[in-house]
N, C-alpha and C positions, 0 to 999 in steps of 0.2 A: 504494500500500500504506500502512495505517497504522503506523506506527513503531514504535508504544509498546504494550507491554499486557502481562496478567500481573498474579497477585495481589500480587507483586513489585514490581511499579510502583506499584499501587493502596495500597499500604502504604507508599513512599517520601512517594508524595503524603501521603498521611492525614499522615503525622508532619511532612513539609513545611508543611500547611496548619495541623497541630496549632500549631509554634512560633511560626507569625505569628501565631495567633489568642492566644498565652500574651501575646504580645510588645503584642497590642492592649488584652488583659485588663489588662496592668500599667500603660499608658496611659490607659483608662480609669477604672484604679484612681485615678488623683489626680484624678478631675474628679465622682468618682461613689462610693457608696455599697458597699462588695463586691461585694452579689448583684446589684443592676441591673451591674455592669459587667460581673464574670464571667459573667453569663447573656448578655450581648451578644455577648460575644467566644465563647462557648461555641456558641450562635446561630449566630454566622457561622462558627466548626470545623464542624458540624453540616450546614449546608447545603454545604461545600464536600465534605465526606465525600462527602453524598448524591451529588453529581456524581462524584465520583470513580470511585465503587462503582458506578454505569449509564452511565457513560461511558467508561470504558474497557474495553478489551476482555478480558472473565476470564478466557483461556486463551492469552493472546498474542498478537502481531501477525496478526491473520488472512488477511492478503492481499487478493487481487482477488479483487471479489464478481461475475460474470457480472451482465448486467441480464437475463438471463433468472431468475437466481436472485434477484433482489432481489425484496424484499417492494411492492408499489405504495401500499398502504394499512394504516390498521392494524387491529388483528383487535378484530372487535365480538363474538367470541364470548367474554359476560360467566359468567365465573366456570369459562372451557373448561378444558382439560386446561395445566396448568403442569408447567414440571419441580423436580423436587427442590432443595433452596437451596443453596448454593456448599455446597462440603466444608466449610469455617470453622463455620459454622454448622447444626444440626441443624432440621429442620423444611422444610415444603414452602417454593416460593417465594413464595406467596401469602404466610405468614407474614413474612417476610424485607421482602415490600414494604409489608407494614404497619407493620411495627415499628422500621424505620428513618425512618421520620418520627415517631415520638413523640417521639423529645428534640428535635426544632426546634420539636413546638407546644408543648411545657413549656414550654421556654426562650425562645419569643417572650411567651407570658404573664409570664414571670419578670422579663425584663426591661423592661416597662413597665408593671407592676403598680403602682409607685412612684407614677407618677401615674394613681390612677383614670378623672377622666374623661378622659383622654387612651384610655387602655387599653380602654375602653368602643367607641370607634371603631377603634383600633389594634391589635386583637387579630382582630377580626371580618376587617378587609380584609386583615390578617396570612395569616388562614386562608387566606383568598382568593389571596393571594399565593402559598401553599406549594399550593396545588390546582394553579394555572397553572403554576406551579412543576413539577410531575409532568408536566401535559402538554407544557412543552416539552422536559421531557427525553424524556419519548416522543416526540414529534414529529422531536428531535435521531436516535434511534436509527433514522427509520424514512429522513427523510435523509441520516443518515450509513450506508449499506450496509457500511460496510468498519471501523465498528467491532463487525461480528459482535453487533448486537444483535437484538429486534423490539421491534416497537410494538405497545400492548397496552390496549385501554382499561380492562381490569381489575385492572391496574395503579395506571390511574388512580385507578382506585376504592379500593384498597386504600393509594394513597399518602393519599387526602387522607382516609380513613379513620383510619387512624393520626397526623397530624397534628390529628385531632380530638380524638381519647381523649390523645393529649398534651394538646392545651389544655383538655381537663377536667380532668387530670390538676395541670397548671400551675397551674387555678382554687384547687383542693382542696389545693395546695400554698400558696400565695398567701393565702388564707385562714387558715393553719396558722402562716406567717413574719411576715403584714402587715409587708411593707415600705415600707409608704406613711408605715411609724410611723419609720423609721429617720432618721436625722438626717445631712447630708451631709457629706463624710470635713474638713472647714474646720470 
């Protein structure tokens, strides 16, 4: 059986992960500029949310899964019938698994915008990274039976969809702050 779950739990963490990520912000605040630092540490709140929030189970410890009932693969049917998005939030769950990755792709632009041609290479395999990123959390869900999830590739779709319009989002902020112009906190 899995142990832990619950919007309860998923909320302990969030704010768990919230203070570490404060506690990194203010460490990288003496080696770094505000925004590259607190977009780093915001970064990394951000993707630990995202795990939180598809990895743990949202209605609570759900017990043993039969391997009769478990799922073998995940489901290829793109754009099929989803259900409604947690009570917390209104809107389908399509919307739900879009919109939680736009603040990792802002925030991975944000924080390496400082240095251009760095960010030129590091934003793109960034993306890269938050795509892989969805699928192995789908992949986690479809392995882990017994944290009462499914795997979903249009999920996928909608994760690195929204990690997208974040980093255009990011560009168009970026462009707005130029932080490359900022001068470091020494």
């Amino acid at each position: 059986m899995f142990p832990v779950g619950g919007v309860g739990v998923m909320l302990v963490l969030v704010a768990v992960t919230g203070g570490l990520s404060l506690l990194l912000g203010l460490v990288l605040r003496r080696r770094l500029d505000a925004l590259t630092a607190w977009s780093v540490a915001l970064f990394v709140w951000s993707v630990a949310v995202i795990a939180t929030i598809t990895l743990i189970p949202a209605n609570g410890a759900p017990g043993i899964v039969s391997a009769e009932g478990r799922l073998t693969t995940c489901s290829w049917d793109i754009g099929g019938p989803a259900p409604d998005g947690f009570w917390i939030f209104s809107g389908g769950q399509r919307l739900l698994n879009t919109v939680v990755f736009v603040p990792s792709g802002v925030l991975l632009v944000l924080a390496v915008v400082r240095w251009p041609r760095a960010a030129l290479v590091v934003v793109p395999l960034g993306l890269a990274g938050l795509a892989a990123y969805s699928v192995g959390i789908e992949y986690t869900q479809l392995a882990l039976a017994r944290i009462d999830r499914a795997c979903d590739v249009t999920d996928m779709i909608d994760n690195t969809t929204g990690a997208a319009i974040g980093v255009g989002i990011g560009i168009v902020l970026a462009l707005l702050l130029r932080p490359w112009r900022a001068r470091s906190p020494r």
